[in-house]
N, CA, C and O atoms as a GROMACS GRO file, in nm:
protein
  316
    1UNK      N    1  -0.624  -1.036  -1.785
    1UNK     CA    2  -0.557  -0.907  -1.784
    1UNK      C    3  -0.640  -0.805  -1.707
    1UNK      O    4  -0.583  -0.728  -1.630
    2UNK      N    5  -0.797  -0.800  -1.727
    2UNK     CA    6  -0.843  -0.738  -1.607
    2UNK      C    7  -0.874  -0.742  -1.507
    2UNK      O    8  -0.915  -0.644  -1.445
    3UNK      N    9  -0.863  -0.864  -1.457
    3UNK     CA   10  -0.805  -0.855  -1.356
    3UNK      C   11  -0.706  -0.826  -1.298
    3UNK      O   12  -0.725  -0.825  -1.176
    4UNK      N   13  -0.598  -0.800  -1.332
    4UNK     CA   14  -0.500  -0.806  -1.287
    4UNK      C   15  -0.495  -0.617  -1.212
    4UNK      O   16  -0.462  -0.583  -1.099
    5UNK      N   17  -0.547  -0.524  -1.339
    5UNK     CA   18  -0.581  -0.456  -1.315
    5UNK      C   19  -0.661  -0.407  -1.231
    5UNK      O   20  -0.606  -0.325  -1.157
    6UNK      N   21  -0.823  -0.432  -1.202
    6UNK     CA   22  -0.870  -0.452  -1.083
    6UNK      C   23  -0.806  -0.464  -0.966
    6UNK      O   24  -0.826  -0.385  -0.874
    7UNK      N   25  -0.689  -0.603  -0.957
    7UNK     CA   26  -0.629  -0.594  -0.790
    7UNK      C   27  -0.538  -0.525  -0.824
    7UNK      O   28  -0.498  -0.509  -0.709
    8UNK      N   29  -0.465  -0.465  -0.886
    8UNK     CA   30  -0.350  -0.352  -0.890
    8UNK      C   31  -0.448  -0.196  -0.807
    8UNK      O   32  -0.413  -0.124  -0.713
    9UNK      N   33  -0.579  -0.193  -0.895
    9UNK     CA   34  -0.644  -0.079  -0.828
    9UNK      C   35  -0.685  -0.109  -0.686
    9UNK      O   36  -0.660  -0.021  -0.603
   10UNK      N   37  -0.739  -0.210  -0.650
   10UNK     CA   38  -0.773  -0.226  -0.495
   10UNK      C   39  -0.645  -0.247  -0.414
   10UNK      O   40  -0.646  -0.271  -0.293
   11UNK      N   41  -0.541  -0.236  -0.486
   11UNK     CA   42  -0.412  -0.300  -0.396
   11UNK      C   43  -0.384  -0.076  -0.338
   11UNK      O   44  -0.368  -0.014  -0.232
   12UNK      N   45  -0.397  -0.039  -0.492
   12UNK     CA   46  -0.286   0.103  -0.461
   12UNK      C   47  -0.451   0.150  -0.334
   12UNK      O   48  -0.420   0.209  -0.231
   13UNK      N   49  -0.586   0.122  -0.354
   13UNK     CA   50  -0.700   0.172  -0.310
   13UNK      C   51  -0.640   0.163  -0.159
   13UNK      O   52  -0.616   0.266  -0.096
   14UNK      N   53  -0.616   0.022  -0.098
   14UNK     CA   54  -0.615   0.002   0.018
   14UNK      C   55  -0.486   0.100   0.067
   14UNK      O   56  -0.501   0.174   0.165
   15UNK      N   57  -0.340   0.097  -0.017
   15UNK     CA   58  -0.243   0.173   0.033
   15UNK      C   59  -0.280   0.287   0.095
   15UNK      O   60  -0.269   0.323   0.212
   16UNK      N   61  -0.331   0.342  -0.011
   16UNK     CA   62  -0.382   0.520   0.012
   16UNK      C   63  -0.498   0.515   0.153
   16UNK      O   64  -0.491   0.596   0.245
   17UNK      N   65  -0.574   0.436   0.148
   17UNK     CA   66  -0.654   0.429   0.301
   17UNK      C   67  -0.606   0.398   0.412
   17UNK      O   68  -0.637   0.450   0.518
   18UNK      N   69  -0.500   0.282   0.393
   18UNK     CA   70  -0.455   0.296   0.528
   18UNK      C   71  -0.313   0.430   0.563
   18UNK      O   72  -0.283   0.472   0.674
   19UNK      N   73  -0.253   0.467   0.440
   19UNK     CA   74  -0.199   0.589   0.504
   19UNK      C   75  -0.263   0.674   0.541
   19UNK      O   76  -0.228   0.731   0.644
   20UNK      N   77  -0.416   0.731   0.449
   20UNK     CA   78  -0.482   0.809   0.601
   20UNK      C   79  -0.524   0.780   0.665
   20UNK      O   80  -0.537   0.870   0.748
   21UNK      N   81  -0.577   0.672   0.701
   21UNK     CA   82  -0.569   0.614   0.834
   21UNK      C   83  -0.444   0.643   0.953
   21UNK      O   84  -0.474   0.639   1.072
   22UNK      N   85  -0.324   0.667   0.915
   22UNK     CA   86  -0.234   0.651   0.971
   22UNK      C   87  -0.224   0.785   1.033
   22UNK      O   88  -0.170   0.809   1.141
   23UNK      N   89  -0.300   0.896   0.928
   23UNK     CA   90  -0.275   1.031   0.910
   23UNK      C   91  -0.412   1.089   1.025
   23UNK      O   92  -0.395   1.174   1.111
   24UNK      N   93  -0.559   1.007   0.993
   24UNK     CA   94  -0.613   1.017   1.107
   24UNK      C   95  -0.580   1.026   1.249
   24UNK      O   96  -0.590   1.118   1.331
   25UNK      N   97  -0.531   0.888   1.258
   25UNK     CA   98  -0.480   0.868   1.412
   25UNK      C   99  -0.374   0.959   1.438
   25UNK      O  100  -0.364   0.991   1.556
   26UNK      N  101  -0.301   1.002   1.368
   26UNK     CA  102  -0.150   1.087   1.404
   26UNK      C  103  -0.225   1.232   1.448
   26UNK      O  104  -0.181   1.280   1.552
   27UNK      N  105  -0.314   1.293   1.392
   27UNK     CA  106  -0.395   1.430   1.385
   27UNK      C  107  -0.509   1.405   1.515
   27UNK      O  108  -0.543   1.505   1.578
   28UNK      N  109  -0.565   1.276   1.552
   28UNK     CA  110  -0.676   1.286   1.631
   28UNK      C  111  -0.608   1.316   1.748
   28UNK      O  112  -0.499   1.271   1.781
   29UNK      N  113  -0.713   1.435   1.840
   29UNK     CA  114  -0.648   1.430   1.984
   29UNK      C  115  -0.616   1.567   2.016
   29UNK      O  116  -0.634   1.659   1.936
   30UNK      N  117  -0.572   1.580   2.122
   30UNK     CA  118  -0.525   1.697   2.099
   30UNK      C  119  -0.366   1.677   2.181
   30UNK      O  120  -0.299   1.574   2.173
   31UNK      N  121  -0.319   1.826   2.276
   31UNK     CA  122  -0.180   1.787   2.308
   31UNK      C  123  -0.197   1.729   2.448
   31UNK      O  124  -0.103   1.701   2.522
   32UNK      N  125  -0.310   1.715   2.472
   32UNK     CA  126  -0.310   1.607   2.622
   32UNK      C  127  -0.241   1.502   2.568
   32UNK      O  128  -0.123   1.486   2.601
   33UNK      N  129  -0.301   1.414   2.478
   33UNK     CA  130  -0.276   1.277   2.450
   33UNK      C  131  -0.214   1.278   2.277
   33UNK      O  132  -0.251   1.228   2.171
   34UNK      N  133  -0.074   1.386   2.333
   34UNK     CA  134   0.047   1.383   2.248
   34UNK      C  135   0.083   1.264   2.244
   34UNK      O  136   0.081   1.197   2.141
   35UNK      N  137   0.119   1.225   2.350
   35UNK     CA  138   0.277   1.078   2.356
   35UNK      C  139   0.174   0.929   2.414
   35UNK      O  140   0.209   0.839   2.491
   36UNK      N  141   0.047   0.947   2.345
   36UNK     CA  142  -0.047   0.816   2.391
   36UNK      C  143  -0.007   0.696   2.362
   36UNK      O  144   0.016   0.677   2.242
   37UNK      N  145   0.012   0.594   2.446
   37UNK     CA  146   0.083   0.441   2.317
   37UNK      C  147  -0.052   0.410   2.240
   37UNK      O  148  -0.050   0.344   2.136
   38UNK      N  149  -0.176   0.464   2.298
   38UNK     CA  150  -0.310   0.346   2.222
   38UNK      C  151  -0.323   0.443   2.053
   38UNK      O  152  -0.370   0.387   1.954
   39UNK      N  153  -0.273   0.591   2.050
   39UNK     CA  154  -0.275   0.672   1.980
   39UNK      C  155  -0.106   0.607   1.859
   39UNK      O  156  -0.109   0.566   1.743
   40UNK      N  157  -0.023   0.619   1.923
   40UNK     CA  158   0.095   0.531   1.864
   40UNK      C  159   0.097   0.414   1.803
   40UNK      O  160   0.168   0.384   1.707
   41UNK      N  161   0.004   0.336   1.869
   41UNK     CA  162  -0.008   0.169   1.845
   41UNK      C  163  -0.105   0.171   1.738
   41UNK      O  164  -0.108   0.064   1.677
   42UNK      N  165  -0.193   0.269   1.691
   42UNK     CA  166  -0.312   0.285   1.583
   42UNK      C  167  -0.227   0.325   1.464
   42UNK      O  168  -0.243   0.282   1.349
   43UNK      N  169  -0.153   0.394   1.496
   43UNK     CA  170  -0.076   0.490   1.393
   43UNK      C  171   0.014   0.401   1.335
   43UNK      O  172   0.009   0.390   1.212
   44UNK      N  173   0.117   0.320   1.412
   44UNK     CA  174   0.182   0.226   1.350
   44UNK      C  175   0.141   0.098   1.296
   44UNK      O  176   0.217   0.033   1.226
   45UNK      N  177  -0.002   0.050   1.331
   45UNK     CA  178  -0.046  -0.034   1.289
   45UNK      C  179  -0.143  -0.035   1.162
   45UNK      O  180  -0.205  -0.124   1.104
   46UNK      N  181  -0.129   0.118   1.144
   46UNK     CA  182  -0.184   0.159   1.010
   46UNK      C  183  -0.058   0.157   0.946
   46UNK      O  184  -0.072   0.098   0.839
   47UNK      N  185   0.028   0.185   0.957
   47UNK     CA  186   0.141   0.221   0.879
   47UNK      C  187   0.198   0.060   0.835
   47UNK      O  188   0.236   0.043   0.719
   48UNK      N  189   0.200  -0.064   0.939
   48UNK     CA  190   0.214  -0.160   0.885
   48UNK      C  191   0.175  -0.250   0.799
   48UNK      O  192   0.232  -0.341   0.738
   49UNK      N  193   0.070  -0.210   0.804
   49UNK     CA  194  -0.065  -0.228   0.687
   49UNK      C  195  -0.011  -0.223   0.547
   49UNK      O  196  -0.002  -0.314   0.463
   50UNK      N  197   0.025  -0.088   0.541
   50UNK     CA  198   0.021  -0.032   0.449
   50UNK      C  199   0.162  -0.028   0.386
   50UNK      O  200   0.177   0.041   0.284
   51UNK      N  201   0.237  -0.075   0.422
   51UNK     CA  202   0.388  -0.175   0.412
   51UNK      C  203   0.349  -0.296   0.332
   51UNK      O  204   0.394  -0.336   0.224
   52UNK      N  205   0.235  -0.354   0.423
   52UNK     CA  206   0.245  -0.455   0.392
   52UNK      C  207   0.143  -0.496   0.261
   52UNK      O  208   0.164  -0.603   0.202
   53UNK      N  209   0.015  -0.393   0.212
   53UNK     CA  210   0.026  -0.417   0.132
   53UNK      C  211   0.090  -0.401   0.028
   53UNK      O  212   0.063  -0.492  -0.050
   54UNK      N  213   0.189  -0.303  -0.026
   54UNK     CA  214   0.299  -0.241  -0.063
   54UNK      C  215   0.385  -0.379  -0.104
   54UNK      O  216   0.452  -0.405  -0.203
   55UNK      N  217   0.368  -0.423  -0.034
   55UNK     CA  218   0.471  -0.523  -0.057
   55UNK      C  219   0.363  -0.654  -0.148
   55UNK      O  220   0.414  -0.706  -0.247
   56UNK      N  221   0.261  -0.686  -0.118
   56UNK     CA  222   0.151  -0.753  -0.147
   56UNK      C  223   0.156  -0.688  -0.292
   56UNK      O  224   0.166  -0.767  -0.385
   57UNK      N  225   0.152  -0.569  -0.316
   57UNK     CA  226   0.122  -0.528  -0.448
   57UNK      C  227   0.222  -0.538  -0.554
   57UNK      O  228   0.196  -0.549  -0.674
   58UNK      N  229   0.366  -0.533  -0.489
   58UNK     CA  230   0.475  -0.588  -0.575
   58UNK      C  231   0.491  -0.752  -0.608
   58UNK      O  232   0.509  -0.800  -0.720
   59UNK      N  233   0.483  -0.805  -0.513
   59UNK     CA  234   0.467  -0.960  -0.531
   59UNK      C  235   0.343  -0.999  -0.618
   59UNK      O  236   0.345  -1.094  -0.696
   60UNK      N  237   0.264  -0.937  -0.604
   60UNK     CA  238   0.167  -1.009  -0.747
   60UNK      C  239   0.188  -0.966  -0.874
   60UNK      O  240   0.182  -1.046  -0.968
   61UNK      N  241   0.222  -0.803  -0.895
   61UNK     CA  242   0.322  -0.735  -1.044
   61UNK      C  243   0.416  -0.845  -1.054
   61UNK      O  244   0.413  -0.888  -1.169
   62UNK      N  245   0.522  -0.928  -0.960
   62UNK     CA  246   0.638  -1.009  -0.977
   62UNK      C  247   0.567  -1.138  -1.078
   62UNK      O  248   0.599  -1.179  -1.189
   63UNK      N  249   0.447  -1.184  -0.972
   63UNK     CA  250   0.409  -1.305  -1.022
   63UNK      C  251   0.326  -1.305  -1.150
   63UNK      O  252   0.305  -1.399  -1.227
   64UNK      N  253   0.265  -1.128  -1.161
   64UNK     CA  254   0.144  -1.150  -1.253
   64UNK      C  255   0.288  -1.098  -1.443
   64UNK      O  256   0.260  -1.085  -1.562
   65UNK      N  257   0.406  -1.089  -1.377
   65UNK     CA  258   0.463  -1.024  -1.482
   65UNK      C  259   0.546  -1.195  -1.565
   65UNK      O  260   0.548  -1.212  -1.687
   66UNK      N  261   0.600  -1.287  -1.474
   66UNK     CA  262   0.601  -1.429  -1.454
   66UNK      C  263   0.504  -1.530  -1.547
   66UNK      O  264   0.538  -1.597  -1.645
   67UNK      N  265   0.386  -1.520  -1.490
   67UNK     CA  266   0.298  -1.588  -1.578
   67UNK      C  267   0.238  -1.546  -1.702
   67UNK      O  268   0.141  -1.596  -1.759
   68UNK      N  269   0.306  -1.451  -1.733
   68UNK     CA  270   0.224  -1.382  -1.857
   68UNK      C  271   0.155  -1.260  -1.860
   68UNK      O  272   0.160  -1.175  -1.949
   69UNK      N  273   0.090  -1.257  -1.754
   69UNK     CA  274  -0.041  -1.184  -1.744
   69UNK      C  275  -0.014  -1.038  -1.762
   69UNK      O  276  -0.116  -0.969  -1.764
   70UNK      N  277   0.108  -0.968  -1.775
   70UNK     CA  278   0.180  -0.841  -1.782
   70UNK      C  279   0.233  -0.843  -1.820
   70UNK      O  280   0.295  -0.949  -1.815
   71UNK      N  281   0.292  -0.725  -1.921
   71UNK     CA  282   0.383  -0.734  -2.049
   71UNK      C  283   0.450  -0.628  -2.016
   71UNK      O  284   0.377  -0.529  -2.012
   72UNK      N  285   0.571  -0.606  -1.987
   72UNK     CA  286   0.642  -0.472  -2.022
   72UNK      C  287   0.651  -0.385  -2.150
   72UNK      O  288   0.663  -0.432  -2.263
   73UNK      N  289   0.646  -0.287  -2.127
   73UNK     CA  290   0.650  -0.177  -2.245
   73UNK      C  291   0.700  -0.042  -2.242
   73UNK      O  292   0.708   0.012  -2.132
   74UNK      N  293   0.741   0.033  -2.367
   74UNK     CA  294   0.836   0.088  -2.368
   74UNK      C  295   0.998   0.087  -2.432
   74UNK      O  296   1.028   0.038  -2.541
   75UNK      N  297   1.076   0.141  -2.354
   75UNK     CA  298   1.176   0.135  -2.481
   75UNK      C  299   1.274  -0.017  -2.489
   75UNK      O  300   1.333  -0.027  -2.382
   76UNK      N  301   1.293  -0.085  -2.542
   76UNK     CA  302   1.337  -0.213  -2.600
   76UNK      C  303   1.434  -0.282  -2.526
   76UNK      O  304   1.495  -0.265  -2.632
   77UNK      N  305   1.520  -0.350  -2.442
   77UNK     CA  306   1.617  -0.424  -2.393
   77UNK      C  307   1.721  -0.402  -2.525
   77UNK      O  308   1.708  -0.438  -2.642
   78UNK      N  309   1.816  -0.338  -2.466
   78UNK     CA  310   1.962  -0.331  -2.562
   78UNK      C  311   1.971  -0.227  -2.633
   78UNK      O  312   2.070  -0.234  -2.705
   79UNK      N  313   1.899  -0.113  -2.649
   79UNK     CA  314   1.923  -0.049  -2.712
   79UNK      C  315   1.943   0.087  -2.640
   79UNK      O  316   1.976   0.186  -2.705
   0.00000   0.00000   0.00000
């Protein structure tokens, strides 16, 4: 179980870094190198990242909720 916790925290850790990351590259520069692709290609490749762990972090809640390892809680089924 703590683990599970642990990679839930390094999962949301990495999200949040690579969106500023994303937020870096979007802000670095100035308006010379507005419409840069190497400035674009940083920015979106932070942003895919960060999709993708997003998605990494739901698929293990799926699997870690599956094997046990997570319990839902809260208000009851059916009522």
């Amino acid at each position: 179980m703590l683990r599970m916790t642990y990679l839930a925290l390094i999962a949301f850790a990495a999200i949040f870094a690579s969106l500023g990351a994303a937020l870096y590259f979007m802000l670095k520069g100035g308006k010379d190198d507005l419409n840069s692709p190497q400035k674009a290609d940083r920015m979106a490749r932070a942003l895919a990242f960060r999709i993708g762990f997003s998605v990494l972090l739901f698929v293990c809640i799926l699997v870690g909720w599956k094997l046990g390892y997570l319990h839902p809680t809260g208000i009851p089924a059916g009522k």
